[in-house]
C-alpha positions in Angstrom: 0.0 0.0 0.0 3.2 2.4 0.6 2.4 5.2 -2.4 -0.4 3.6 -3.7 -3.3 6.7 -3.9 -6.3 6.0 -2.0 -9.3 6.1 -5.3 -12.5 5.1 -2.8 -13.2 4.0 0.4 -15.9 1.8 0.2 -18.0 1.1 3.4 -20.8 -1.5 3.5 -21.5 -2.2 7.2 -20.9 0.6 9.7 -21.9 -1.4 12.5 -17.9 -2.9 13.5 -17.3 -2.7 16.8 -16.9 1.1 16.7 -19.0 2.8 14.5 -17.4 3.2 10.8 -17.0 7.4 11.2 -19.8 8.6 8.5 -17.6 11.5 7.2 -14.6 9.2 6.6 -14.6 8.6 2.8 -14.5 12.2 1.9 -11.3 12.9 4.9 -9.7 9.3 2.7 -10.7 9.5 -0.7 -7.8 10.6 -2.9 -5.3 10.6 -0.2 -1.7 9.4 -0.6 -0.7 6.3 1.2 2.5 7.7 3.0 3.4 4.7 5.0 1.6 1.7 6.4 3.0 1.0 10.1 1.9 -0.8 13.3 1.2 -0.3 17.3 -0.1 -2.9 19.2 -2.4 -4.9 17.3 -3.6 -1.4 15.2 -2.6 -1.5 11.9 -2.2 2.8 10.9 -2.1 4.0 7.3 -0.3 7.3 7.6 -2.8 9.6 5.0 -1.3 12.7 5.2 -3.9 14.8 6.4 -4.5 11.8 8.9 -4.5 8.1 9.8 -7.0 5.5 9.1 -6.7 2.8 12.1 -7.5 -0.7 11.6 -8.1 -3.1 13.6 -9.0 -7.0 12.2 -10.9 -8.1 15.9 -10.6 -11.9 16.6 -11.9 -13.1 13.2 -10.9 -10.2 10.8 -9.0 -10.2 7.5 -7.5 -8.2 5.1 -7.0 -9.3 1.4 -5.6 -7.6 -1.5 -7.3 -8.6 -4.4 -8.4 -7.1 -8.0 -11.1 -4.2 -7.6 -13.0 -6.1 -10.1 -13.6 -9.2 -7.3 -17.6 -9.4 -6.1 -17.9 -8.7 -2.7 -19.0 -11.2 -0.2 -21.6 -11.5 2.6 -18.8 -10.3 5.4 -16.6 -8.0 3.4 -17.5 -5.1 5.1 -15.2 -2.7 3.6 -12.8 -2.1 0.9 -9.5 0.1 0.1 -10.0 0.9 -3.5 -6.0 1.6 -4.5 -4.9 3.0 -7.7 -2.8 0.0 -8.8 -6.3 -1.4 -9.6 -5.9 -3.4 -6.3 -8.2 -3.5 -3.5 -7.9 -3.9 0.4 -10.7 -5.9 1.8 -11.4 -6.4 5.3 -13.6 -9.8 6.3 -15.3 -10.2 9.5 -18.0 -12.4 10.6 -18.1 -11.2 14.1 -17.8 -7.7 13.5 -15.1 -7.1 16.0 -12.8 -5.3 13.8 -12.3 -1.6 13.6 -11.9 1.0 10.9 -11.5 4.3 12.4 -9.9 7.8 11.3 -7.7 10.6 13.3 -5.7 13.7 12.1 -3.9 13.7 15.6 -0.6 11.5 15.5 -2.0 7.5 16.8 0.3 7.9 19.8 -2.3 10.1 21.1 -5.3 8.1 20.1 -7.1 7.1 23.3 -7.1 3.8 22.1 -2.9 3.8 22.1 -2.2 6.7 24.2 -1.6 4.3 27.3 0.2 1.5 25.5 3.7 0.6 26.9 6.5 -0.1 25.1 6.6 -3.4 23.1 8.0 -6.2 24.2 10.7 -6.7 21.2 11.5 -3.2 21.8 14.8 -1.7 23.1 12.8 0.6 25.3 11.3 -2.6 27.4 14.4 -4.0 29.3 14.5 -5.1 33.0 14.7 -1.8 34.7 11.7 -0.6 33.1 10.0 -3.7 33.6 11.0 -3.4 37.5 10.0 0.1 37.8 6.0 -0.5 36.4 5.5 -3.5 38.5 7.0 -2.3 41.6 4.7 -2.6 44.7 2.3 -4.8 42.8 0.3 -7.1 44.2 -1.3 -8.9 41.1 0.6 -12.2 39.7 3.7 -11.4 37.2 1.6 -13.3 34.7 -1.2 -10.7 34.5 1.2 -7.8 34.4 3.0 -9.5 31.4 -0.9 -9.4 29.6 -1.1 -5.4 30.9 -0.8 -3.1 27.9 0.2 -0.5 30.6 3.4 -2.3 31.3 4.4 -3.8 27.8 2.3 -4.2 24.8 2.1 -7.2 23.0 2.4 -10.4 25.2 -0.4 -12.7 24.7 -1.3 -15.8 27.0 -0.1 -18.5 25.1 3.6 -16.2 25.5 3.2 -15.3 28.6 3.1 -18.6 29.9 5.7 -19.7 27.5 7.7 -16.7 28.8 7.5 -17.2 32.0 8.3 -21.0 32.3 11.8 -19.9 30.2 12.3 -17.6 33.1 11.7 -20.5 35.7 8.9 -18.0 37.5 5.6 -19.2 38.8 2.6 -17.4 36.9 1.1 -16.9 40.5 3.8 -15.1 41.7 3.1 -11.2 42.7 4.2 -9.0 40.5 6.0 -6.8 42.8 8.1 -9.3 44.5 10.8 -10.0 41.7 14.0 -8.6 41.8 16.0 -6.7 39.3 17.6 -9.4 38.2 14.8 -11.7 38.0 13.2 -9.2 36.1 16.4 -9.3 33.7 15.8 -12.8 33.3 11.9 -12.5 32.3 12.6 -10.1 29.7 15.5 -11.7 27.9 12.6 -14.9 28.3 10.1 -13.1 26.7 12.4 -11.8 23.9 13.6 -15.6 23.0 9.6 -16.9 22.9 9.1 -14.7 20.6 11.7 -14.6 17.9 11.3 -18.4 18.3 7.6 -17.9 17.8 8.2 -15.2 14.7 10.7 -17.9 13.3 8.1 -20.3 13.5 5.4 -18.5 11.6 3.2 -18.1 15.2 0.8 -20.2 16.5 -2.2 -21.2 14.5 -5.6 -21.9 16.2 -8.5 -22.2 15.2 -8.6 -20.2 11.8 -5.3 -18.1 12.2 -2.5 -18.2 8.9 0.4 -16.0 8.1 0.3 -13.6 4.9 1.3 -15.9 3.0 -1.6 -18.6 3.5 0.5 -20.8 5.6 -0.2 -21.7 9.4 2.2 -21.7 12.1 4.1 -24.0 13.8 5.5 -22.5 17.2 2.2 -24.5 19.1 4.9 -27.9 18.2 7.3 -25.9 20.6 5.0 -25.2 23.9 6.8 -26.1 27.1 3.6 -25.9 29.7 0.8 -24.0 26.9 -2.4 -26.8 27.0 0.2 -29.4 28.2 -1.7 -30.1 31.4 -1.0 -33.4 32.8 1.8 -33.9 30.3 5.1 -34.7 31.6 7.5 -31.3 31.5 9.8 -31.3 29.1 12.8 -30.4 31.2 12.0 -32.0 34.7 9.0 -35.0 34.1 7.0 -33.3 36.5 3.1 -33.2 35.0 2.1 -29.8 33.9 -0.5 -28.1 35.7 -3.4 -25.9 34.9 -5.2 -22.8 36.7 -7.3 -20.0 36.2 -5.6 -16.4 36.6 -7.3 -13.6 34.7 -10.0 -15.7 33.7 -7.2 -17.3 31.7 -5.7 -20.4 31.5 -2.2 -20.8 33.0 0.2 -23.7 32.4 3.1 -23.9 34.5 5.5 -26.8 36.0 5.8 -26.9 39.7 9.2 -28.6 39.8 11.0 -26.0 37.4 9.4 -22.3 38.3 9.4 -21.5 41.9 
């Protein structure tokens, strides 16, 4: 999309899980594509006189296909590009987002409060030890905190934290600099493992290029419960923290 001019927006179901703003294809159509980048989980498409934000929800997709394709029954939307391409978002559930703002995305109120991410250089132990300070809540919900880094889902959190040879349960505020050290450099390694591995595909998740991932053949403790740890022998557990589950060995993190 970089350079490509923006012909038509083309909106067929407001009703995502924010309103579709009414006024948007006049701010969009004709605009120069500057640059396509990403924050969290928001995809932003730097217009010039503003951003478009998407967001694909649990279900969403994006496609580029020829303007000339029929839309389907889900396609909500489409990008109409002047390479005689189109960028069409699908979305059964309607959780997906297509929003617009002519303030920089930082300031959103949707990203505004996002920490750094986790592949970052700006999230390293001292910051990590500095936004979980005096916390009571277990390290494993503060990993899945956008306030205190952005981007660590539960499958790499537990992942994460069993690399680190910390217990999910344990508070937050209690670990040490060093420890803290240790947990970041953990959650680094899952995921560039993870990346290398194309992610993990369930249910109906592939990578750009139609392929589905393979890190899920690499899981330590994630929906290993009751199998032997790899490392130790000892049978993985399973709780609920968050309303999430949490796999963890109680022979290797303590």
């Amino acid at each position: 999309m970089d350079g490509q001019r923006i012909d038509k927006v083309v909106v067929r179901d407001r009703r995502l899980r924010w309103p579709v703003p009414k006024n948007l294809e006049g701010q969009v159509n004709g605009a120069l594509i500057r640059h396509v980048d990403r924050r969290g989980k928001y995809l932003l498409i730097d217009c010039g006189a503003g951003w478009l934000i998407l967001h694909l929800g649990m279900s969403g997709r994006l496609r580029v296909v020829p303007k000339t394709t029929p839309p389907s029954k889900h396609d909500h939307f489409d990008i109409i590009l002047s390479s005689g391409m189109l960028v069409r978002f699908t979305d059964p559930r309607r959780f997906g987002a297509l929003l617009w703002t002519t303030q920089h995305p930082s300031l959103h109120p949707l990203m505004r409060h996002l920490a750094p991410e986790p592949l970052e250089a700006a999230f390293d132990a001292d910051w990590l030890h500095k936004r979980i300070r005096g916390r009571s809540m277990a390290i494993k919900l503060a990993l899945m905190n956008n306030e205190i880094v952005t981007g660590v889902g539960n499958i790499y959190a537990n992942e994460a934290l069993f690399r680190a040879r910390i217990n999910p349960r344990t508070k937050a505020g209690r670990l040490s600099m060093e420890r803290c050290g240790t947990l970041v450099a953990a959650i680094k390694e899952t995921l560039q493992c993870a990346i290398e591995a194309g992610g993990s595909s369930l249910r109906d998740f592939f990578g750009t290029d139609g392929q589905p991932g393979y890190f899920q053949q690499q899981y330590m403790v994630y929906a290993r419960e009751g199998k032997p740890c790899r490392i130790c022998g000892t049978p993985v557990r399973s709780i609920r923290l968050g309303q999430r589950s949490t796999f963890y060995c109680t022979g290797c993190q303590h």
